[in-house]
C-alpha positions as CSV (number, residue, x, y, z in Angstrom):
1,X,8.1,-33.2,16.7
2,X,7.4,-30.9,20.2
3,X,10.0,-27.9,21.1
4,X,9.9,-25.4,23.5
5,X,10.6,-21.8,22.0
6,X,13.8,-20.4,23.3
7,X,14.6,-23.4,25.2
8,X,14.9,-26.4,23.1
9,X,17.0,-26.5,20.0
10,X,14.2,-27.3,16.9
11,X,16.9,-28.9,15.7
12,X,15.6,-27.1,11.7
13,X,18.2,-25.2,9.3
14,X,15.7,-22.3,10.3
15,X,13.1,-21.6,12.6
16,X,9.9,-22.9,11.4
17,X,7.4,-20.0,13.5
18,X,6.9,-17.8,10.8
19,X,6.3,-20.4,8.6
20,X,3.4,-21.4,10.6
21,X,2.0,-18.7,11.1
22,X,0.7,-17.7,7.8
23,X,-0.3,-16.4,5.3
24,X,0.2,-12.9,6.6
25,X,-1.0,-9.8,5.4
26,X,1.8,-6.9,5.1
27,X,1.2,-3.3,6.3
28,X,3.2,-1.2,4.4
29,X,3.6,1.6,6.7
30,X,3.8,5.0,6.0
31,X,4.7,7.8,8.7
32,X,6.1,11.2,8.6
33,X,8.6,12.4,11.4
34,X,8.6,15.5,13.8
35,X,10.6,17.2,10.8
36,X,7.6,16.2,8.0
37,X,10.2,13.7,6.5
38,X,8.2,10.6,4.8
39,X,9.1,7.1,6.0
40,X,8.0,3.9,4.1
41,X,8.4,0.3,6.0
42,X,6.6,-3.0,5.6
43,X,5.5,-4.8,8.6
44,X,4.2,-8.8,8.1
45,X,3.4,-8.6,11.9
46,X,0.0,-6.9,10.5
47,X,-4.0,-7.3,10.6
48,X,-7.5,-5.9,11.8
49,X,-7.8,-6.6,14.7
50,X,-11.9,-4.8,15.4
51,X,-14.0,-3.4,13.0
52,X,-16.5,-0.9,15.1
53,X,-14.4,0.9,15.4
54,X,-12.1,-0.2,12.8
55,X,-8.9,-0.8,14.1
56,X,-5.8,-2.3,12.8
57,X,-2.1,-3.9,14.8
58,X,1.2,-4.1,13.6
59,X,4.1,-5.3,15.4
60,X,8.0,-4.3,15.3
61,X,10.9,-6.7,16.2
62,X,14.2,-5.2,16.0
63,X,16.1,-1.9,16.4
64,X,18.1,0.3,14.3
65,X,21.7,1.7,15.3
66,X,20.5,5.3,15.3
67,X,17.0,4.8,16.9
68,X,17.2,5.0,20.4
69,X,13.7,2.4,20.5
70,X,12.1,0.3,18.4
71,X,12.8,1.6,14.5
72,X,11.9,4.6,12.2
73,X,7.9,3.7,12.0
74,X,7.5,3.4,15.7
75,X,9.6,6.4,16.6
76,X,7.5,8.6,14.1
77,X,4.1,7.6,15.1
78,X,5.1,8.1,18.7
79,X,6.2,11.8,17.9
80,X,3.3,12.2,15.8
81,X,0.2,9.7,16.7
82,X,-0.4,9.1,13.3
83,X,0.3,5.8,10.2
84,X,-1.3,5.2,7.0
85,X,-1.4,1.1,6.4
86,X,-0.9,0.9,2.5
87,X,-2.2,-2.3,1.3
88,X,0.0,-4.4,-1.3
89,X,-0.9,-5.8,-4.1
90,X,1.5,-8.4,-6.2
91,X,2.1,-5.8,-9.0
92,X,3.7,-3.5,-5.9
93,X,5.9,-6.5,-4.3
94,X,9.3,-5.4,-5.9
95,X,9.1,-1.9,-5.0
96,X,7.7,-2.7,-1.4
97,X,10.6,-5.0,-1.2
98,X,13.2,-2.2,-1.9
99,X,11.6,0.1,0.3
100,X,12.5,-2.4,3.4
101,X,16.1,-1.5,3.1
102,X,17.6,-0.1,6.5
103,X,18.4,3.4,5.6
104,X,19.1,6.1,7.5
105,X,16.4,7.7,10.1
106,X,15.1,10.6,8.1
107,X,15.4,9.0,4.5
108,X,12.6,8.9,2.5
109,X,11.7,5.4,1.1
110,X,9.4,6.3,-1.3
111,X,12.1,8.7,-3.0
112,X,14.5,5.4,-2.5
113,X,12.5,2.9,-4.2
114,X,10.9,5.2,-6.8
115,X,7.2,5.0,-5.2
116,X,5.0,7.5,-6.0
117,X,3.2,9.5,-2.9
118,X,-0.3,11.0,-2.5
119,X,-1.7,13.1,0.3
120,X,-4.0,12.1,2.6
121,X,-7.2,13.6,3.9
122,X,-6.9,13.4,7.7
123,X,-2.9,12.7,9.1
124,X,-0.1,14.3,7.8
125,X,1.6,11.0,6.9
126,X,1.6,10.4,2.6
127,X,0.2,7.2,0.9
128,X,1.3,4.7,-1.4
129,X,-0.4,6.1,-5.0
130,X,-0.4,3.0,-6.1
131,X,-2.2,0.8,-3.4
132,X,-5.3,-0.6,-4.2
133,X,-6.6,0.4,-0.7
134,X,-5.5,3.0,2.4
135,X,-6.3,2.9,5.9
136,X,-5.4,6.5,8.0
137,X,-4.9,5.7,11.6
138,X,-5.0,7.4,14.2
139,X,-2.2,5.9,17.4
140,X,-4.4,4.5,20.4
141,X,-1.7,3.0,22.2
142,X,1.9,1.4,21.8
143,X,2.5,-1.7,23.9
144,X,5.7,-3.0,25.0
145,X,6.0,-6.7,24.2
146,X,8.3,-9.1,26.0
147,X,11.7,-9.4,24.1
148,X,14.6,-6.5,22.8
149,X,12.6,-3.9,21.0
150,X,9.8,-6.0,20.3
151,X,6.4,-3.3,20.2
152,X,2.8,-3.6,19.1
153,X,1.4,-0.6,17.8
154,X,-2.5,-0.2,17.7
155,X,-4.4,2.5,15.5
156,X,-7.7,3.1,15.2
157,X,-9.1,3.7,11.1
158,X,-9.7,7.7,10.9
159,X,-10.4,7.5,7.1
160,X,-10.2,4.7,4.2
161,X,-8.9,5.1,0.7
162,X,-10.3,2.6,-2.0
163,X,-8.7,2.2,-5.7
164,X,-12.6,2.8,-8.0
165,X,-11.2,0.1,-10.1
166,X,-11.0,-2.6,-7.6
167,X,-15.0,-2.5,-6.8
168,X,-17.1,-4.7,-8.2
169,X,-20.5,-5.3,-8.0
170,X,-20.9,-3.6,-4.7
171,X,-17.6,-5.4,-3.3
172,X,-13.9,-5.0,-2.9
173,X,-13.1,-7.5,-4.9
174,X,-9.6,-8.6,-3.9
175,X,-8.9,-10.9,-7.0
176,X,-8.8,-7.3,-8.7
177,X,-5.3,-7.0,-7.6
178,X,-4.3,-9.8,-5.6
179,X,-2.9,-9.2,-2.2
180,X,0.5,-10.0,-1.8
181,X,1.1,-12.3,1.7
182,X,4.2,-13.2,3.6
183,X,5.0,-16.7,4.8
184,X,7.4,-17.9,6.4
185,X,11.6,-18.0,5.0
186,X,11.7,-15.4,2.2
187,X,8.1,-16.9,0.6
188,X,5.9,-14.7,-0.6
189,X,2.3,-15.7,-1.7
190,X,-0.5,-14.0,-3.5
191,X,-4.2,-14.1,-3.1
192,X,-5.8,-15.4,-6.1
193,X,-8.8,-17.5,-5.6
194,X,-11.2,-17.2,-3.1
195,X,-14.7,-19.1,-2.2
196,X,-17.0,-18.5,0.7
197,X,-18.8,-20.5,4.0
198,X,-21.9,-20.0,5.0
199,X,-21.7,-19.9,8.8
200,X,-24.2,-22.5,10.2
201,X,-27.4,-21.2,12.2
């Protein structure tokens, strides 16, 4: 089958776009607001995007009734230029789950879905305890992407938080906690098994 997005009819129950797309990592982001309030949201619109310097994306579709622009993340990092990306492991998917709930600007997620918080060394913003890995960012730039309220947000890595206990041998060994994924519909995945490819000379 062929469609064009947002002119043909697919002609599927539901669109299939996400679905293809993936797997996709989630940013679980964590921001503070020009009051210090904490704010918890996760993004599947997420990755790296350079490493020297490190840099990471993540994108927001959607508005909120009492955001003005864009929702809660977005409107915190631009009053304060700075995000923490928690990473999510599968152990951490029920509580990241709960802590996508609209609530009000100015709640606090992490009291919300019971998550513990930790301080960070460099931006204000708190991290997930919990998450096997923690990327503080710094904003570079917010871009304005075609659509209602659809934004990119691009930060670049100002320090990196790493769980001791999922090193090994030298490596960040993912299979140490298995990153939880997004797909497409309400599927989730987690990484379990990996293998590795010699790129050819």
């Amino acid at each position: 089958m062929f469609y064009r997005p947002n002119i043909d009819d697919h002609g599927l129950p539901h669109n299939p776009f996400k679905a293809i797309v993936s797997p996709r990592p989630i940013g679980w982001i964590s921001t503070v607001d020009a009051e210090g309030r904490a704010n918890l949201a996760p993004y599947s619109f997420f990755n790296a995007v350079t490493d020297n310097p490190p840099m990471v994306m993540f994108a927001s579709t959607g508005t909120k009734p009492d955001q003005a622009y864009a929702k809660d993340s977005v409107a915190n990092i631009r009053a304060t230029g700075e995000f923490v990306v928690n990473i999510v492991s599968t152990d951490l998917k029920d509580v990241m789950n709960k802590s996508s709930a609209a609530l009000a600007a100015g709640a606090d997620e992490f009291d919300h879905a019971g998550i513990i918080k930790t301080g960070c060394n460099i931006v204000k913003a708190p991290r997930v305890a919990a998450s096997p890995a923690a990327l503080e960012c710094k904003l570079f730039k917010i871009i304005d992407l075609p659509g209602v309220n659809n934004v990119m947000v691009l930060g670049e890595v100002v320090g990196v938080h790493l769980d001791d206990t999922v090193i090994g041998n030298g490596i960040f060994d993912v299979t140490r906690y298995s990153p939880l994924a997004r797909l497409g519909y309400k599927d989730y995945t987690s990484v379990t098994d990996i293998f590795a490819l010699n790129r050819p000379e």
